[in-house]
PASEBA-1860 file (N, C-alpha, C; in nm, 3 decimals):
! residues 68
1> XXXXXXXX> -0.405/1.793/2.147/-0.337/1.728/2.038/-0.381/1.791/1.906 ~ -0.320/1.830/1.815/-0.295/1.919/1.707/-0.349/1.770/1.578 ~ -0.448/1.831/1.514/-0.466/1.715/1.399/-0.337/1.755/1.276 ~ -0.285/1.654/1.239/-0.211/1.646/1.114/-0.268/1.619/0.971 ~ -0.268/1.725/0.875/-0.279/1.708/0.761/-0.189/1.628/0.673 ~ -0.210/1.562/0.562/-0.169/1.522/0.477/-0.113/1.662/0.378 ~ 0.084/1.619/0.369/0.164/1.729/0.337/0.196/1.708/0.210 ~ 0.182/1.531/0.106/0.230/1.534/-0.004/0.068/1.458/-0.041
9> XXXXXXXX> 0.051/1.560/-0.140/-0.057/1.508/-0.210/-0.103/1.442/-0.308 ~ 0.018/1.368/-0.350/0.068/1.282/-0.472/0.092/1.171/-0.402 ~ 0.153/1.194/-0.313/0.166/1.048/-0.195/0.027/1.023/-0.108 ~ -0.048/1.066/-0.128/-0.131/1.038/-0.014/-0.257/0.978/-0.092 ~ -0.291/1.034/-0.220/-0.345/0.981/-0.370/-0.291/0.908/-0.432 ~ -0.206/0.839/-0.382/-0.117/0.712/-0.427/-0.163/0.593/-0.310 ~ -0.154/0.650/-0.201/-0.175/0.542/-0.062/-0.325/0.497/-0.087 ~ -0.440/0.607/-0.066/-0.554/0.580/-0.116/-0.587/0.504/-0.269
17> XXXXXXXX> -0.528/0.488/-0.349/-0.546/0.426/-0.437/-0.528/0.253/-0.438 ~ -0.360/0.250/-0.329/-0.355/0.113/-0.297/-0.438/0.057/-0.199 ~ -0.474/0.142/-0.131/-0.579/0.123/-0.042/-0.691/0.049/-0.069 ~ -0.766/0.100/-0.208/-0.865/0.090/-0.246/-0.861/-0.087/-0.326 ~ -0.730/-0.103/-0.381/-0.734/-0.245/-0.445/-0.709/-0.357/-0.352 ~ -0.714/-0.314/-0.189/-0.680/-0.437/-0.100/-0.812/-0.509/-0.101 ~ -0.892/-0.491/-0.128/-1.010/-0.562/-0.095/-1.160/-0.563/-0.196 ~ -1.110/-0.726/-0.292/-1.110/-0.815/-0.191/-0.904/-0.828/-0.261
25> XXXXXXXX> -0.869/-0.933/-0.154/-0.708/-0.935/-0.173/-0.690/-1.088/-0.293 ~ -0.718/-1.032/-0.435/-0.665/-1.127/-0.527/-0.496/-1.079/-0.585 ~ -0.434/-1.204/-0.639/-0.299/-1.176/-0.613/-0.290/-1.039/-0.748 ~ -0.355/-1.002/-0.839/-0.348/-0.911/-0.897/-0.387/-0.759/-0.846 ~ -0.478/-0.790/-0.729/-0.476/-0.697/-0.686/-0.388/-0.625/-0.602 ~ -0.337/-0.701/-0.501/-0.228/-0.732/-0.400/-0.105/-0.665/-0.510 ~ -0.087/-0.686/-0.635/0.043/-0.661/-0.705/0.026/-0.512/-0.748 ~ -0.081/-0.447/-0.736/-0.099/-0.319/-0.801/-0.111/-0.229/-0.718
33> XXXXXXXX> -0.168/-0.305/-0.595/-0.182/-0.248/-0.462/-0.010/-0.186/-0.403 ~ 0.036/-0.298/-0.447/0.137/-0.244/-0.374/0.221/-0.122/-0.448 ~ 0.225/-0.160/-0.574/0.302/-0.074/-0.667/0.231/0.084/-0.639 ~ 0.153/0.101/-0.616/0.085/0.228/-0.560/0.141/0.251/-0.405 ~ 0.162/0.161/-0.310/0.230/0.196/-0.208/0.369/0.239/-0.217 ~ 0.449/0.166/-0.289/0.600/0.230/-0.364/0.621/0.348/-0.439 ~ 0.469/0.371/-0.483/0.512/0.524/-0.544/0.498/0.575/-0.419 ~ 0.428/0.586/-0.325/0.363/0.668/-0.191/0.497/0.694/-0.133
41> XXXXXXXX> 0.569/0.555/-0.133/0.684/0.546/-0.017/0.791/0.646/-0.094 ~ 0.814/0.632/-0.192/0.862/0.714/-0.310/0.859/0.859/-0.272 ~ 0.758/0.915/-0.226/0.706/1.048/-0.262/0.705/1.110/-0.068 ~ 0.655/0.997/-0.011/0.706/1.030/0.131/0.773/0.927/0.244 ~ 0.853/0.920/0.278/0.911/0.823/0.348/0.801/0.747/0.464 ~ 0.693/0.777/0.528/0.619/0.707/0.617/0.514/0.658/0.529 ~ 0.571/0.644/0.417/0.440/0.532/0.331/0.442/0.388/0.343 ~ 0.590/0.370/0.387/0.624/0.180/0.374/0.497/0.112/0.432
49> XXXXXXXX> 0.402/0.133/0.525/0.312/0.120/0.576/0.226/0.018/0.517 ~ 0.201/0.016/0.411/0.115/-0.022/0.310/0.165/-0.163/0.239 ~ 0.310/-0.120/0.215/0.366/-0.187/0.150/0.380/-0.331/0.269 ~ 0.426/-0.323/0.358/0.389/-0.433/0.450/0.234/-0.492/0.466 ~ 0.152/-0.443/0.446/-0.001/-0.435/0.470/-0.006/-0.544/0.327 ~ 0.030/-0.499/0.219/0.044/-0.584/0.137/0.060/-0.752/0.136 ~ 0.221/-0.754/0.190/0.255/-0.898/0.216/0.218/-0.966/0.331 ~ 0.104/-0.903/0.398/0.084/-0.947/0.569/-0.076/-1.056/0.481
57> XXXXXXXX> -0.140/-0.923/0.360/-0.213/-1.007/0.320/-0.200/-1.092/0.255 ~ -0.118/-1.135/0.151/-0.063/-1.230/0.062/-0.031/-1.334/0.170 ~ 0.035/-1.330/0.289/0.075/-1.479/0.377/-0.056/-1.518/0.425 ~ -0.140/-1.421/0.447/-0.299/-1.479/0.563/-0.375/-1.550/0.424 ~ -0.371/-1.456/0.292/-0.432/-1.546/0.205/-0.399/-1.624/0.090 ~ -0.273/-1.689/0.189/-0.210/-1.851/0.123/-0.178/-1.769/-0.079 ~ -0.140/-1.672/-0.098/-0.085/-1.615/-0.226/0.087/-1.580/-0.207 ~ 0.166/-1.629/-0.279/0.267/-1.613/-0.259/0.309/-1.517/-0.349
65> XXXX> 0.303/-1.376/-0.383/0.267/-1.286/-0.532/0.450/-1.234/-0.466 ~ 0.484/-1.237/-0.380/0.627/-1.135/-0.359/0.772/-1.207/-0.303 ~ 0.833/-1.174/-0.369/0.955/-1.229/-0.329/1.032/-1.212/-0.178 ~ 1.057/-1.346/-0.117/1.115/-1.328/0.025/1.176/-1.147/0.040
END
């Protein structure tokens, strides 16, 4: 099995960034967090990733920060 590099490097320094504000998960963080996953998704299509990761934490920690 062939390791895969990271191909957009603006997207991937975008993912790591939202990455970095999940924890701990306050709803301001959660909101900036994600906006860094939307640029990611933005820049490469297999970023949505995050962006779910987002609202999975907002429901486990009783924050309602995103619209249905």
């Amino acid at each position: 099995m062939r390791k895969q590099y990271a191909q957009n490097f603006a997207a991937y320094d975008a993912f790591l960034r939202g990455r970095k504000l999940l924890s701990p998960p306050t709803t301001e963080r959660l909101v900036a967090a994600r906006q860094n996953f939307a640029r990611a998704a933005k820049l490469d299509p297999e970023g949505y990733a995050g962006i779910s990761l987002t609202h999975s934490l907002a429901v486990r920690h009783w924050q309602s920060v995103f619209p249905p």
